[in-house]
C-alpha positions in Angstrom: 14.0 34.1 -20.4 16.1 31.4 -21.5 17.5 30.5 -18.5 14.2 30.5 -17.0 12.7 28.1 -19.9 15.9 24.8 -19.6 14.3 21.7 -19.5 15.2 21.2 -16.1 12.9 23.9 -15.5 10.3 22.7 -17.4 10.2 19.2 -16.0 10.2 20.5 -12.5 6.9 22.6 -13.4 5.6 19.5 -15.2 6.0 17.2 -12.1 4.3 20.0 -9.9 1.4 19.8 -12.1 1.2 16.4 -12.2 1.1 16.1 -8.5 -1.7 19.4 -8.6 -4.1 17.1 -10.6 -3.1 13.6 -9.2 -4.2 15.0 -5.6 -6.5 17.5 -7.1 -8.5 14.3 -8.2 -8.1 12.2 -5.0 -9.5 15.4 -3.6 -12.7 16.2 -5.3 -13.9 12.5 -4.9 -13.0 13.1 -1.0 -15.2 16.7 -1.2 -17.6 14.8 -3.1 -18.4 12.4 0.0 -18.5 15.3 2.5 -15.2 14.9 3.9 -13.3 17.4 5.9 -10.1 16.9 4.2 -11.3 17.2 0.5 -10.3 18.8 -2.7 -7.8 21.6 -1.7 -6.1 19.7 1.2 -5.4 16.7 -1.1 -3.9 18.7 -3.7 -1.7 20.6 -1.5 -0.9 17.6 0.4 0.3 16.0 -3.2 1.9 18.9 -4.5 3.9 19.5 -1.2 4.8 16.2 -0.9 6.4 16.5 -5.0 8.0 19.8 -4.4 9.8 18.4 -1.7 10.9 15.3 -3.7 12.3 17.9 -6.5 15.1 19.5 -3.8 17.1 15.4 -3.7 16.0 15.2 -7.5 17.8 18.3 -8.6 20.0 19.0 -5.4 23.0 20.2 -8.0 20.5 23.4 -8.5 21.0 24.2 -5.1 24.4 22.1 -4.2 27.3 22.0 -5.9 28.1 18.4 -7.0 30.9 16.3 -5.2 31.9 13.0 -4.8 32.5 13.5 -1.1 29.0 14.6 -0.6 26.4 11.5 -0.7 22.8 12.5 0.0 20.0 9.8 -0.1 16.6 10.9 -1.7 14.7 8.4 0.0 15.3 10.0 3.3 13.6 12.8 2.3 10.6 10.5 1.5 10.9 9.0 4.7 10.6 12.3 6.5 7.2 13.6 3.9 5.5 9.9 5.0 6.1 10.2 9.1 5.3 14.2 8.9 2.0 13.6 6.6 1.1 11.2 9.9 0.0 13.6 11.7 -2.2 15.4 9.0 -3.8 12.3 8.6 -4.8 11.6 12.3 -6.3 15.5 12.5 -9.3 13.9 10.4 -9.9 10.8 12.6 -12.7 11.8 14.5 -14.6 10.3 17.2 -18.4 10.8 17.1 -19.5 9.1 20.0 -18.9 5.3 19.5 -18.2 5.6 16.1 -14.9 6.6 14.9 -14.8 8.8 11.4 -12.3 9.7 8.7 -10.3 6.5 8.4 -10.2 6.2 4.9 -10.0 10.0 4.5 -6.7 9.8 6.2 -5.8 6.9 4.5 -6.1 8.9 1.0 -4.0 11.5 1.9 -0.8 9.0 3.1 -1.6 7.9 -0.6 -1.7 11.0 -2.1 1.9 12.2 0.0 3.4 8.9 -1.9 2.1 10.0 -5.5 3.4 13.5 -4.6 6.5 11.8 -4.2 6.4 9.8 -7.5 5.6 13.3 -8.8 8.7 14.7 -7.9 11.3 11.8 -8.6 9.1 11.9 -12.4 7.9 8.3 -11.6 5.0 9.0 -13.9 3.6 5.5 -14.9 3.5 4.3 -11.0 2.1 8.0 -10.8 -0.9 7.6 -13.2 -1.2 3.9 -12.3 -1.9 4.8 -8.4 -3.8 7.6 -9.5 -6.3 5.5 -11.2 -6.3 2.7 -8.3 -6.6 5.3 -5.8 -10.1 6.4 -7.5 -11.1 3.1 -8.0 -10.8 2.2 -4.4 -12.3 5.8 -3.0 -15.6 5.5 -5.7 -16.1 2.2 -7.2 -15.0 0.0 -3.8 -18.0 2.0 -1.6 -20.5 0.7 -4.4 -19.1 -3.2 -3.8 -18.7 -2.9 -0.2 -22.5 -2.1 0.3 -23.5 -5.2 -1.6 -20.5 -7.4 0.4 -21.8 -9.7 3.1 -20.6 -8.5 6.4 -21.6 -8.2 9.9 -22.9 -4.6 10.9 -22.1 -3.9 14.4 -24.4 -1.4 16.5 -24.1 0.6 20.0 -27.3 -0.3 21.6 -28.3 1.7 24.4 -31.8 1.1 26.6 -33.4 2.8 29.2 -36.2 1.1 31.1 -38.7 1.9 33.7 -38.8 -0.5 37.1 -42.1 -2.0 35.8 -40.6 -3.8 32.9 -39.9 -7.5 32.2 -37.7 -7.1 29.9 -34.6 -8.9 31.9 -31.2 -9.7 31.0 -32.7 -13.4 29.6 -35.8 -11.3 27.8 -33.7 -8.9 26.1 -31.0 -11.5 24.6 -34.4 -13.1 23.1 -35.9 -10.2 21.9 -32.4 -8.9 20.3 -31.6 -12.2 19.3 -35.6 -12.2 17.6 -34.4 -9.6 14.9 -31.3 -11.1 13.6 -28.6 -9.6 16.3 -26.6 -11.2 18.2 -24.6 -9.6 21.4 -21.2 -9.1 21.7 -20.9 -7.2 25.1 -23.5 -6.3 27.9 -23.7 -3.8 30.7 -25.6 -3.1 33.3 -26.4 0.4 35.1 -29.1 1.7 37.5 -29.7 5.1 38.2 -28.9 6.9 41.9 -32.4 6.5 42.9 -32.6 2.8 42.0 -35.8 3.2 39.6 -34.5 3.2 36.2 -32.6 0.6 34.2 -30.2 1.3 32.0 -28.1 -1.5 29.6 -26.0 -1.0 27.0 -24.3 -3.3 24.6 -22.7 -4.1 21.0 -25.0 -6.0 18.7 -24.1 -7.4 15.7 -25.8 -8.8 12.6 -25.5 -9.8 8.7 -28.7 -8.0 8.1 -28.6 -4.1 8.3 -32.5 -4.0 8.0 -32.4 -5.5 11.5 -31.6 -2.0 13.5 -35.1 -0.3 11.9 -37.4 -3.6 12.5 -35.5 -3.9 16.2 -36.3 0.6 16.6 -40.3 -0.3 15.5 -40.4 -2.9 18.1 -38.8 -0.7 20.8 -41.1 2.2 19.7 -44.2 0.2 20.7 -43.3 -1.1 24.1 -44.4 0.7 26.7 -41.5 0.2 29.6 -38.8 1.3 27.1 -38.4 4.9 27.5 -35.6 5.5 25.7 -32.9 3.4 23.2 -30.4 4.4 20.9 -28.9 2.5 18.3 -26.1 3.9 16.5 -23.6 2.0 14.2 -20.1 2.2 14.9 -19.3 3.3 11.3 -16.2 4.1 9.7 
């Protein structure tokens, strides 16, 4: 029981715990918003990412020490950074246009790197990035929605051959509700009746895309439209 209970021992376990709550908290804030990769993967992620750091740390548990042999602990962070790579790019997804899960794959890189501060026992950085890394995931999505930015939209539009809405009346009526277009294409169907255009609008008013749906909704050529934002 005493050679289970050396401080060695001890710290080791105290590093793994601190990488347990460090991600476990990343996590829950990350479950909290719905994503895919939430609580348990961040923790895991963290905790992995220490336990790892702990075999260079306290390589003369497991090596015997020499002077001829020279092992670098920072390759073995190297290696937890480029493997937790692909982790991160299994929650990018692409819905459509829009592309998801950015800055869910973004929080686990950071939570691999204060697994790793975990297991070197880098605990002020640890706590420090800990506390950033909340404030950034919670308190940044409350600024960012009162930021002025441009909101960008996938606008799609299907009209029937008796409509005047050309290429001239549709940058007006776009341009009517605060948008402004970025790209434009055109596409007719096999039998040459329907119309079909589809292009990125942009604006510093997100308001605009439900005023520029009511218009669409009351005139009569438009049959169908879509407008979907390219999201994060």
């Amino acid at each position: 029981m005493t050679m289970i209970l050396t401080s060695d021992n001890l710290e080791m376990v105290f590093r793994l715990l601190a990488a347990l709550i460090a991600g476990a908290l990343i996590g829950y804030e990350r479950s909290y918003q719905g994503r895919p990769a939430g609580f348990r993967t961040h923790a895991l992620v963290c905790t992995a990412s220490s336990l790892l750091m702990l075999i260079t740390v306290f390589e003369a548990h497991w090596m015997p020490v020499s002077d001829d042999i020279k092992l670098d602990p920072t390759r073995m962070a190297q290696g937890i950074m480029t493997g937790i790579g692909f982790l991160g790019a299994g929650v990018i997804v692409r819905e459509g246009f829009s592309v998801r899960g950015l800055t869910t794959a973004a929080s686990i890189w950071m939570t691999a790197a204060i697994g790793i501060l975990a297991g070197i026992g880098f605990y002020f950085p640890l706590v420090v990035s800990v506390v950033l890394t909340l404030g950034i995931l919670a308190l940044f999505r409350t600024i960012e929605v009162w930021m002025p930015s441009l909101a960008y939209f996938h606008f799609e539009l299907k009209l029937s051959p008796t409509t005047n809405l050309n290429e001239a009346a549709l940058h007006k009526l776009v341009g009517e509700h605060g948008f402004s277009i970025a790209n434009f294409s055109y596409r007719m169907d096999a039998d040459g009746r329907i119309r079909r255009h589809s292009m990125v609008i942009r604006s510093s008013d997100k308001a605009s895309a439900g005023r520029l749906s009511d218009t669409l909704q009351n005139t009569e050529t438009v049959l169908e439209f879509r407008i979907a934002p390219t999201g994060d």
